[in-house]
SERO-4910 file (N, C-alpha, C, O; in steps of 0.05 Angstrom, whole numbers):
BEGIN
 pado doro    nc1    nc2    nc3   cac1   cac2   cac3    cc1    cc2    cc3    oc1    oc2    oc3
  Unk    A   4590   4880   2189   4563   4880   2199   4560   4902   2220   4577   4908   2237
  Unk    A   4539   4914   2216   4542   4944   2233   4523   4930   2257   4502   4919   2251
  Unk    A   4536   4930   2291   4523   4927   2310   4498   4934   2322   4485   4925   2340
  Unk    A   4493   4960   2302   4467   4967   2321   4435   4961   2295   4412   4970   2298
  Unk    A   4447   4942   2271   4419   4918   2268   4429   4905   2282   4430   4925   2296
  Unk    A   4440   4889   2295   4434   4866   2309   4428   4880   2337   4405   4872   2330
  Unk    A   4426   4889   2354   4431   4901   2383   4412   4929   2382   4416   4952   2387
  Unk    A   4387   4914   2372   4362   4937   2376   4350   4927   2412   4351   4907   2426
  Unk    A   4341   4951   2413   4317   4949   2433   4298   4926   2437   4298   4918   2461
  Unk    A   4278   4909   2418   4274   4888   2415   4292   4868   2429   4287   4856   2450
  Unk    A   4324   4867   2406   4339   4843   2415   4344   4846   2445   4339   4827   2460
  Unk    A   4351   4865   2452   4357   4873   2481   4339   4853   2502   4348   4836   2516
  Unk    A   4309   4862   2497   4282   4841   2509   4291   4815   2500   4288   4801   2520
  Unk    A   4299   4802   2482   4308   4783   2461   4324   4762   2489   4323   4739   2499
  Unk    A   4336   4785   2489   4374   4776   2504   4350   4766   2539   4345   4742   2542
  Unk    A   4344   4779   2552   4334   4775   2576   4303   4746   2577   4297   4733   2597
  Unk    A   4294   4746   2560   4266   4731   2555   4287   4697   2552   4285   4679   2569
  Unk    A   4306   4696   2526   4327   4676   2520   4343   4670   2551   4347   4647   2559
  Unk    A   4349   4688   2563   4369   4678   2592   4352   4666   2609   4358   4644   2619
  Unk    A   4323   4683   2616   4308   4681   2635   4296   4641   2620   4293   4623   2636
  Unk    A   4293   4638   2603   4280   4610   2595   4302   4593   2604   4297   4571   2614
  Unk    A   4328   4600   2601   4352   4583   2606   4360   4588   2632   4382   4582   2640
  Unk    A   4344   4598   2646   4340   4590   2679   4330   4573   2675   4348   4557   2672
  Unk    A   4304   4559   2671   4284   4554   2683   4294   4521   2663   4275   4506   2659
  Unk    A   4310   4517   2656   4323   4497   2645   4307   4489   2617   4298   4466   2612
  Unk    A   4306   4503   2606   4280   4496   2592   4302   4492   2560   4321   4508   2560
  Unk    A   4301   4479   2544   4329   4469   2522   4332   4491   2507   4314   4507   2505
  Unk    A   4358   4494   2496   4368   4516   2479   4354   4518   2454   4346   4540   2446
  Unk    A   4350   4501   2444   4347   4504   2416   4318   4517   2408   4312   4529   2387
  Unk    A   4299   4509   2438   4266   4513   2438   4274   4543   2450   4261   4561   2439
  Unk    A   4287   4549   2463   4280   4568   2478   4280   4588   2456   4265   4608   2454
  Unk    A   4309   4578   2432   4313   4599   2415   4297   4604   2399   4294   4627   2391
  Unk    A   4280   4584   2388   4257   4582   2378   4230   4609   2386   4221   4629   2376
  Unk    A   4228   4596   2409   4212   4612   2423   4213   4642   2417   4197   4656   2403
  Unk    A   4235   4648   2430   4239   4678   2429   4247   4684   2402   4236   4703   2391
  Unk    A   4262   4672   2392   4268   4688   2352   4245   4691   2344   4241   4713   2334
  Unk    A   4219   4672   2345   4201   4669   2335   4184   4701   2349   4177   4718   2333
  Unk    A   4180   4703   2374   4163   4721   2386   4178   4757   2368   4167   4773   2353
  Unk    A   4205   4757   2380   4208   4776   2370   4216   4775   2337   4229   4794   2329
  Unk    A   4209   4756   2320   4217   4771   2300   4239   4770   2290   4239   4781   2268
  Unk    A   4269   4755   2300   4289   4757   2300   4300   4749   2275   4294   4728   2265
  Unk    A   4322   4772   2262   4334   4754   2237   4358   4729   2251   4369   4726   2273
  Unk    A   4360   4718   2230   4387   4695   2234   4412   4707   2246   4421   4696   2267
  Unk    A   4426   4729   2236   4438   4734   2253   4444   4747   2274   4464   4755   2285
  Unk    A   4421   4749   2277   4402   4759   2315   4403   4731   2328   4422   4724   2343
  Unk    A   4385   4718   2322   4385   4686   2329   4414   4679   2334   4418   4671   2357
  Unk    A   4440   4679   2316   4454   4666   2323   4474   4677   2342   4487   4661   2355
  Unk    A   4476   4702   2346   4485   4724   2366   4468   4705   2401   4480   4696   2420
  Unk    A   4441   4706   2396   4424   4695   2415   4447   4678   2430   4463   4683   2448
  Unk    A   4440   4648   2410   4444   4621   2419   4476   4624   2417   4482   4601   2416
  Unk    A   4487   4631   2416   4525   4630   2410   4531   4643   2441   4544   4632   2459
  Unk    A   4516   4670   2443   4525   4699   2469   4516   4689   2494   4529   4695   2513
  Unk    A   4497   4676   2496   4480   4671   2520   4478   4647   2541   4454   4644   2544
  Unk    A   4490   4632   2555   4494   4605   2559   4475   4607   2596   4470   4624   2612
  Unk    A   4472   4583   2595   4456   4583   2631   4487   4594   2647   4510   4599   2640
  Unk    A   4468   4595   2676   4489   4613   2684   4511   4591   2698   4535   4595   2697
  Unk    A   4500   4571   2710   4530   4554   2716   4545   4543   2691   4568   4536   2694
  Unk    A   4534   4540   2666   4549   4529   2644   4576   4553   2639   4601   4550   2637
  Unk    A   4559   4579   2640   4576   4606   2632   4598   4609   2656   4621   4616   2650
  Unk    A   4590   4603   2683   4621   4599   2702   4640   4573   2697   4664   4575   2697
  Unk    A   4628   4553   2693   4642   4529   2686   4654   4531   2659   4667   4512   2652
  Unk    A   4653   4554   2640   4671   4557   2619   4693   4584   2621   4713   4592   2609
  Unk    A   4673   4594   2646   4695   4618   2650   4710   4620   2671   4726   4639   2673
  Unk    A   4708   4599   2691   4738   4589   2710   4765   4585   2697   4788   4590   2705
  Unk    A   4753   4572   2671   4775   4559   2663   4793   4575   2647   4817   4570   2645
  Unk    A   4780   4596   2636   4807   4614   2613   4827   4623   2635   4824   4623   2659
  Unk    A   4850   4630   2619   4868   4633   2629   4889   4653   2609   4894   4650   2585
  Unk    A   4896   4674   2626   4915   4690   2596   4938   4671   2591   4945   4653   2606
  Unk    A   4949   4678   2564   4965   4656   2547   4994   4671   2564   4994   4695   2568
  Unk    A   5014   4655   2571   5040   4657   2579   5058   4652   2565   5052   4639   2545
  Unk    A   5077   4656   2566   5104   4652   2551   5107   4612   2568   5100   4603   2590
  Unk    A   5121   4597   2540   5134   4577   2545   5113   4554   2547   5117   4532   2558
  Unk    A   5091   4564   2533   5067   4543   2538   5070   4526   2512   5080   4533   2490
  Unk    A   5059   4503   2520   5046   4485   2500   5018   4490   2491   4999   4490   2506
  Unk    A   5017   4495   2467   4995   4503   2459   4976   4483   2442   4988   4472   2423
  Unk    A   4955   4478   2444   4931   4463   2424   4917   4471   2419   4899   4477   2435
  Unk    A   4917   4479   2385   4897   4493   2373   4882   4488   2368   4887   4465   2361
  Unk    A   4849   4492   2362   4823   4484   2349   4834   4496   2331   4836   4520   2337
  Unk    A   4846   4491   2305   4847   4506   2280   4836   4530   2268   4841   4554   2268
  Unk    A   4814   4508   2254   4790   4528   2239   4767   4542   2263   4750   4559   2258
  Unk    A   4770   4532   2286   4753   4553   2307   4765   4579   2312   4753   4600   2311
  Unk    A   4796   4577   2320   4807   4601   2317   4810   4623   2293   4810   4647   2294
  Unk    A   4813   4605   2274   4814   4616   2245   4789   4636   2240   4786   4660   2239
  Unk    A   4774   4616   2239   4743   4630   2226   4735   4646   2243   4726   4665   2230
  Unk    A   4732   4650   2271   4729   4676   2282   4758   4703   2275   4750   4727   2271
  Unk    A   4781   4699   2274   4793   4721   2258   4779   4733   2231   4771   4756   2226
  Unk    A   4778   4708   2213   4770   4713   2187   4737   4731   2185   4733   4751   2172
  Unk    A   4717   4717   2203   4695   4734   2201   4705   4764   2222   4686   4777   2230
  Unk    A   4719   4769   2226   4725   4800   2242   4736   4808   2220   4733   4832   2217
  Unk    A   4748   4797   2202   4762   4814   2177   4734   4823   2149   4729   4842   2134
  Unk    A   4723   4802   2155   4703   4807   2140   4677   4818   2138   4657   4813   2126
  Unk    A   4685   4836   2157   4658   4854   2174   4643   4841   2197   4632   4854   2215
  Unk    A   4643   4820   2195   4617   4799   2216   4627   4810   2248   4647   4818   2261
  Unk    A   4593   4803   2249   4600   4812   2292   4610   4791   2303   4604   4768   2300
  Unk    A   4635   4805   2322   4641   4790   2336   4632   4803   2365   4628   4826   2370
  Unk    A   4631   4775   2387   4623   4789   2414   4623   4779   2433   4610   4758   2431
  Unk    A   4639   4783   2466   4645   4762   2485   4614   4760   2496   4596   4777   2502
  Unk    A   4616   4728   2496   4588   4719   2507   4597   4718   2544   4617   4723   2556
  Unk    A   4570   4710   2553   4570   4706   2582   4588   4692   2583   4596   4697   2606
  Unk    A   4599   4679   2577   4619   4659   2592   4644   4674   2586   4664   4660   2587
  Unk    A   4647   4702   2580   4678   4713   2570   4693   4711   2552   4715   4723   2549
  Unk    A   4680   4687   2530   4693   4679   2514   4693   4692   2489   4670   4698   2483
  Unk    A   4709   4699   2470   4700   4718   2443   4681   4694   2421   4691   4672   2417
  Unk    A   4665   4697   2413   4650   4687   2389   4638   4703   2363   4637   4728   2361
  Unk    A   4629   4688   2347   4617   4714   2320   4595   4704   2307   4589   4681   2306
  Unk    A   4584   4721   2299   4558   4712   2281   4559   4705   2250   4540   4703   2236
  Unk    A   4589   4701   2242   4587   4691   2212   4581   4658   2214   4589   4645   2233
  Unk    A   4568   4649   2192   4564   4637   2180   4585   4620   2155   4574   4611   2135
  Unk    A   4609   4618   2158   4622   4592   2147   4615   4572   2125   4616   4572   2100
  Unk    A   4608   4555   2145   4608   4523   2145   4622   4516   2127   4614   4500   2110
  Unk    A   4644   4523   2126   4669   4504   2120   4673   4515   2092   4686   4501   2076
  Unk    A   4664   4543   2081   4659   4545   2052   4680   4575   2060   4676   4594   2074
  Unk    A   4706   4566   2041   4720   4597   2037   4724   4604   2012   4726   4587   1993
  Unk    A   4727   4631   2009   4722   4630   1987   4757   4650   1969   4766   4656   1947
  Unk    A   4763   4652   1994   4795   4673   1991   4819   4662   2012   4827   4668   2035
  Unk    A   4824   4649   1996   4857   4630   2012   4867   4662   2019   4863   4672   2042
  Unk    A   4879   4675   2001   4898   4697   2009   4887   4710   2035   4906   4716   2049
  Unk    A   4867   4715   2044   4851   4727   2065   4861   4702   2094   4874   4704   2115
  Unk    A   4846   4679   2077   4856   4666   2106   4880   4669   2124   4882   4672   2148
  Unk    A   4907   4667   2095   4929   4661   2091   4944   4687   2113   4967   4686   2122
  Unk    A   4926   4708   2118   4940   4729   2128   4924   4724   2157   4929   4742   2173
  Unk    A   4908   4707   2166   4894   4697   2180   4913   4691   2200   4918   4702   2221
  Unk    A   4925   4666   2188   4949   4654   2204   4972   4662   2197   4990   4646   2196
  Unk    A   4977   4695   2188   5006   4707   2191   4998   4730   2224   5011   4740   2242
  Unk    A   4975   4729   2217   4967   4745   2239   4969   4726   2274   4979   4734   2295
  Unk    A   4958   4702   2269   4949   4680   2285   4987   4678   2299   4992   4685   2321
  Unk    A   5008   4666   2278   5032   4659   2290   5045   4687   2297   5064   4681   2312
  Unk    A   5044   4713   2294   5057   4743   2289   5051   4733   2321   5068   4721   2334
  Unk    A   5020   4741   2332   5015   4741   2362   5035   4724   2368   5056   4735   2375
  Unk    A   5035   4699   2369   5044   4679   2385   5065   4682   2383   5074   4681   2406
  Unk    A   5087   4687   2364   5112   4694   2368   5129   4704   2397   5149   4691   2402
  Unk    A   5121   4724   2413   5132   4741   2432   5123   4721   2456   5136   4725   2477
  Unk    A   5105   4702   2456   5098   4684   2483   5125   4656   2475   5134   4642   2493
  Unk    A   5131   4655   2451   5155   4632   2453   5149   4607   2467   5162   4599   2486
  Unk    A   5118   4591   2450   5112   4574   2455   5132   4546   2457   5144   4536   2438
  Unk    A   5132   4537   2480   5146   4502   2480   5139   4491   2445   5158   4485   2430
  Unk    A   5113   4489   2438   5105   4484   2413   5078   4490   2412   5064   4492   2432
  Unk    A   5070   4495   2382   5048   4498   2375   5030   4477   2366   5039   4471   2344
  Unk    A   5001   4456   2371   5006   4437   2349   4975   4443   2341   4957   4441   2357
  Unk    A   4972   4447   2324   4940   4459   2312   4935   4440   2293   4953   4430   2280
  Unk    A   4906   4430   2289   4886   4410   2277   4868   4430   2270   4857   4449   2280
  Unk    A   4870   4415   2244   4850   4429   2233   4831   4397   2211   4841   4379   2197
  Unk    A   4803   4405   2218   4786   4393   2207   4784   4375   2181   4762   4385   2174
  Unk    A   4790   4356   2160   4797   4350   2136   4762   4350   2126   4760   4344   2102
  Unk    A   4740   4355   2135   4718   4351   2120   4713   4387   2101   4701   4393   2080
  Unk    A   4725   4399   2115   4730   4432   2109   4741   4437   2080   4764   4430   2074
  Unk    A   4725   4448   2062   4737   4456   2041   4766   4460   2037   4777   4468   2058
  Unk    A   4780   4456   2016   4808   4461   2012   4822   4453   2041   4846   4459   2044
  Unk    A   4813   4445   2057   4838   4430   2086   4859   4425   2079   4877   4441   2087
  Unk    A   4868   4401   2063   4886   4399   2050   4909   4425   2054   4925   4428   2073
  Unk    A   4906   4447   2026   4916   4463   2026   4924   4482   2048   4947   4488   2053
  Unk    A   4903   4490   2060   4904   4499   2088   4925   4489   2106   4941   4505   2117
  Unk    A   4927   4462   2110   4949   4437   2130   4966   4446   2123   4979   4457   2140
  Unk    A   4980   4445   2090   5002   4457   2085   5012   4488   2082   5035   4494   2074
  Unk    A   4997   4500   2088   5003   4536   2091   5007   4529   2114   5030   4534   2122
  Unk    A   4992   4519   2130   4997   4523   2161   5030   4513   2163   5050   4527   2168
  Unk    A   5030   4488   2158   5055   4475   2162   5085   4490   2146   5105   4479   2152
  Unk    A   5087   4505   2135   5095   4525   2119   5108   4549   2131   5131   4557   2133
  Unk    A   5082   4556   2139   5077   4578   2149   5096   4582   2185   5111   4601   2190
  Unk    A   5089   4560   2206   5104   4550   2225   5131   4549   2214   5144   4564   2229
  Unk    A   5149   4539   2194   5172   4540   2197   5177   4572   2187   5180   4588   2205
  Unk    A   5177   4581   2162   5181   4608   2167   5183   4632   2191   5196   4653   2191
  Unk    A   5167   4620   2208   5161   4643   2238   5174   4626   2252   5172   4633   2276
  Unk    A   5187   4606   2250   5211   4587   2269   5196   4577   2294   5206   4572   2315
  Unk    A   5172   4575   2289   5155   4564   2310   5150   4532   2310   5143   4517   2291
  Unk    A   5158   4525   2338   5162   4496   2334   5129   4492   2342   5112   4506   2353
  Unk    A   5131   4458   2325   5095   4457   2333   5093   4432   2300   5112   4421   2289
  Unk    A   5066   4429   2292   5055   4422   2276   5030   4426   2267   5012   4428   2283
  Unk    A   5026   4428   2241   4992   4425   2237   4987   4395   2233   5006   4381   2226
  Unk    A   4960   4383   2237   4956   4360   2238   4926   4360   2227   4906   4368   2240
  Unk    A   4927   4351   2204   4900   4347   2185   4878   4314   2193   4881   4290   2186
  Unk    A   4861   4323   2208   4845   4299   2215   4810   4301   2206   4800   4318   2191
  Unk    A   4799   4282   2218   4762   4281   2208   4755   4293   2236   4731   4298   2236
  Unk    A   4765   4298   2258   4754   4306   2267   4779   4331   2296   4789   4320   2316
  Unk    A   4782   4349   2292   4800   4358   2312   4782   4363   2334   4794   4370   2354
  Unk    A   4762   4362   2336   4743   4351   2367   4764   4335   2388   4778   4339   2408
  Unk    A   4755   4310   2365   4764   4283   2376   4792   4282   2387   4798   4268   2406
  Unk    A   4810   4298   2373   4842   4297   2374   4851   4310   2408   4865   4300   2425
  Unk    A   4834   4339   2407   4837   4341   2426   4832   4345   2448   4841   4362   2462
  Unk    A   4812   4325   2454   4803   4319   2477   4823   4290   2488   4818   4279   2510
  Unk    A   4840   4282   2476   4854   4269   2484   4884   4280   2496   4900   4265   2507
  Unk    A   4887   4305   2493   4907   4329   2504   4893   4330   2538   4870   4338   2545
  Unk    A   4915   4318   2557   4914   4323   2587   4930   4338   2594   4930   4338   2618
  Unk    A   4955   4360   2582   4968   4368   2587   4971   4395   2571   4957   4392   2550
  Unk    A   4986   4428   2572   4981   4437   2552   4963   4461   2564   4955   4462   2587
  Unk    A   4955   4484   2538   4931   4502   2547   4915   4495   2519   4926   4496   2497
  Unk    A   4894   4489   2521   4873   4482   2496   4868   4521   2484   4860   4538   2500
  Unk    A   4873   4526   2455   4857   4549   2442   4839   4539   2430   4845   4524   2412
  Unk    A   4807   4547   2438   4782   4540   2433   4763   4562   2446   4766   4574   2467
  Unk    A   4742   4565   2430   4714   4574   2438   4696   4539   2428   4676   4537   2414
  Unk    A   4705   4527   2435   4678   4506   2432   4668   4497   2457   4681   4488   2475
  Unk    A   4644   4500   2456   4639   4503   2488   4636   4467   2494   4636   4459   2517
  Unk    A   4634   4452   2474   4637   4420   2481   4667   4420   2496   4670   4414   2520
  Unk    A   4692   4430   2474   4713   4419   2494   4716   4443   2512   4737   4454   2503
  Unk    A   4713   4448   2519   4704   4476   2540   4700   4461   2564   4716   4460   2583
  Unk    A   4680   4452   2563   4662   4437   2581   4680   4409   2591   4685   4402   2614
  Unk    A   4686   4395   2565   4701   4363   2573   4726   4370   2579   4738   4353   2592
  Unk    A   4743   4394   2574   4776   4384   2578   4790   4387   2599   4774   4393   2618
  Unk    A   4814   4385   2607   4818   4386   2638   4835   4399   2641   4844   4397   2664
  Unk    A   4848   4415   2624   4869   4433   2614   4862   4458   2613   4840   4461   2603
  Unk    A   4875   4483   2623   4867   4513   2614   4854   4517   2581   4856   4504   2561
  Unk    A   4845   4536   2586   4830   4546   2570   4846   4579   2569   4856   4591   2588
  Unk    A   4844   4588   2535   4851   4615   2528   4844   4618   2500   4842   4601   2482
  Unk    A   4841   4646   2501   4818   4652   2484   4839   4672   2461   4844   4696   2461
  Unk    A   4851   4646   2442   4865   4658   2425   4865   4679   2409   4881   4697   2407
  Unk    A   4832   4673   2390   4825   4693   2376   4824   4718   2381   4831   4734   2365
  Unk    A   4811   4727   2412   4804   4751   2418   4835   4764   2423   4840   4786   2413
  Unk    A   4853   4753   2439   4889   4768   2432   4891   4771   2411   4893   4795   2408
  Unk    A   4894   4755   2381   4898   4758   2362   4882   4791   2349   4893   4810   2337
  Unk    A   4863   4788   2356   4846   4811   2345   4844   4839   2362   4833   4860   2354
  Unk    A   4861   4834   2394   4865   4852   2399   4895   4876   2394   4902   4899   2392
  Unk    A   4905   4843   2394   4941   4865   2396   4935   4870   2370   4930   4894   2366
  Unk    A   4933   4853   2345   4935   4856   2311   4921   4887   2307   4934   4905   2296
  Unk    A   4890   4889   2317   4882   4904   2311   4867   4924   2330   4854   4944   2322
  Unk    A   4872   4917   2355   4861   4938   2367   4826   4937   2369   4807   4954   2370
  Unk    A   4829   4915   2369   4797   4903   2367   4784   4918   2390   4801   4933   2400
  Unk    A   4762   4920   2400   4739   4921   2423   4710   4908   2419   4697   4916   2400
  Unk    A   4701   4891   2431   4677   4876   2429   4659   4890   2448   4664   4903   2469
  Unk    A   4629   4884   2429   4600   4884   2452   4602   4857   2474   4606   4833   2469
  Unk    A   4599   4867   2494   4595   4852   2514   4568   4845   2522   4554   4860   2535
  Unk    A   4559   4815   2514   4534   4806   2524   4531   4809   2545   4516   4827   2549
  Unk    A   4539   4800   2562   4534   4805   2589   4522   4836   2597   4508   4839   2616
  Unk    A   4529   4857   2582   4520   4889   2589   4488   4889   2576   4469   4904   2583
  Unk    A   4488   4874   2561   4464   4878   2556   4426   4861   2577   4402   4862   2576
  Unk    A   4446   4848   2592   4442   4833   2608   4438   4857   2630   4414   4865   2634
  Unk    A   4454   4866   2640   4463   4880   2657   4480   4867   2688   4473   4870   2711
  Unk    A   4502   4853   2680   4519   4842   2686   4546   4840   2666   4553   4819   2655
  Unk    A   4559   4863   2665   4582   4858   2653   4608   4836   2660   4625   4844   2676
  Unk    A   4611   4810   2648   4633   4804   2654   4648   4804   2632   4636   4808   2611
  Unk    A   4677   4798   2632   4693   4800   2610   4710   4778   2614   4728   4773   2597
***
């Protein structure tokens, strides 16, 4: 996806009209309404919007908490959250740190893949990173309502012994639920629910992954704002 349709002049007004409503506490979903509607916005303008943009104490209260990833950590993965943001950067889709510092993307998913082998290099890329930090263990959940999960559980699980990484995948209905019951540990997630609920560091897997792998660089919402944070 080429950045500059999404990141016109319009969206720019877009980005400030959406923050300025989310001062004034006014709900996400209307505000997005509001403004997609005024300017015009395609979907994945809109979802750049509502994904990049958070009120401003929600965006410090998610960005106290990251933390760079260290050697010798216990790690808990959001699975398919980490996943599917690698996978949409491979597949052209924007990706872009929102106000809260966190990396996110504008693909569209929902749980529909359509190239195992793609993924599959997903999480050669995902454990390659993690290797040189020499996690205590890895233990990643991934979603079972998700197309092919199943299969997935077992590449993952596969895949971990090959790279001699201790850890597990763990196939459930809901890896929300799993780990928010982790009090110990650094959580890998962009979900701003367990973002918000957990009591554990926060690190922002995907965006390492996509930087050492590939040398990535993201638009920074916040600049468009005119407040860069990272």
């Amino acid at each position: 996806m080429n950045p500059e349709k999404i990141i016109t002049g319009e969206f720019k007004e877009a980005c400030h009209d959406y923050q300025y409503l989310l001062s004034k506490e006014y709900p996400e979903r209307g505000s997005l309404k509001i403004v997609g509607d005024r300017y015009r916005l395609s979907r994945d303008q809109r979802s750049v919007l509502y994904r990049g943009i958070a009120a401003e104490t929600a965006s410090m209260v998610r960005n106290v908490r990251l933390t760079p990833l260290s050697r010798n950590m216990h790690l808990v993965i959001d699975g398919y959250n980490v996943l599917f943001t690698i996978l949409n950067y491979r597949l052209g889709r924007m990706v872009f740190i929102s106000t809260d510092g966190i990396l996110r993307d504008a693909g569209s998913l929902h749980g529909k893949l359509r190239d195992d082998r793609l993924l599959e290099e997903c999480i050669e890329d995902l454990l390659t990173t993690l290797l040189p930090f020499d996690p205590v263990r890895a233990d990643i959940f991934l979603d079972s309502p998700v197309s092919s999960s199943n299969r997935h559980h077992l590449i993952i699980k596969q895949k971990l012994k090959d790279f001699n990484l201790p850890g597990t995948c763990s196939l459930v209905h809901s890896a929300d639920h799993e780990i928010r019951s982790f009090n110990t540990g650094i959580l890998a997630s962009s979900d701003t629910v367990l973002i918000e609920k957990t009591t554990v560091p926060v690190t922002d897997l995907s965006r390492l992954v996509l930087e050492e792998i590939y040398g990535a660089t993201f638009i920074i919402i916040s600049d468009l704002l005119g407040s860069g944070k990272e």
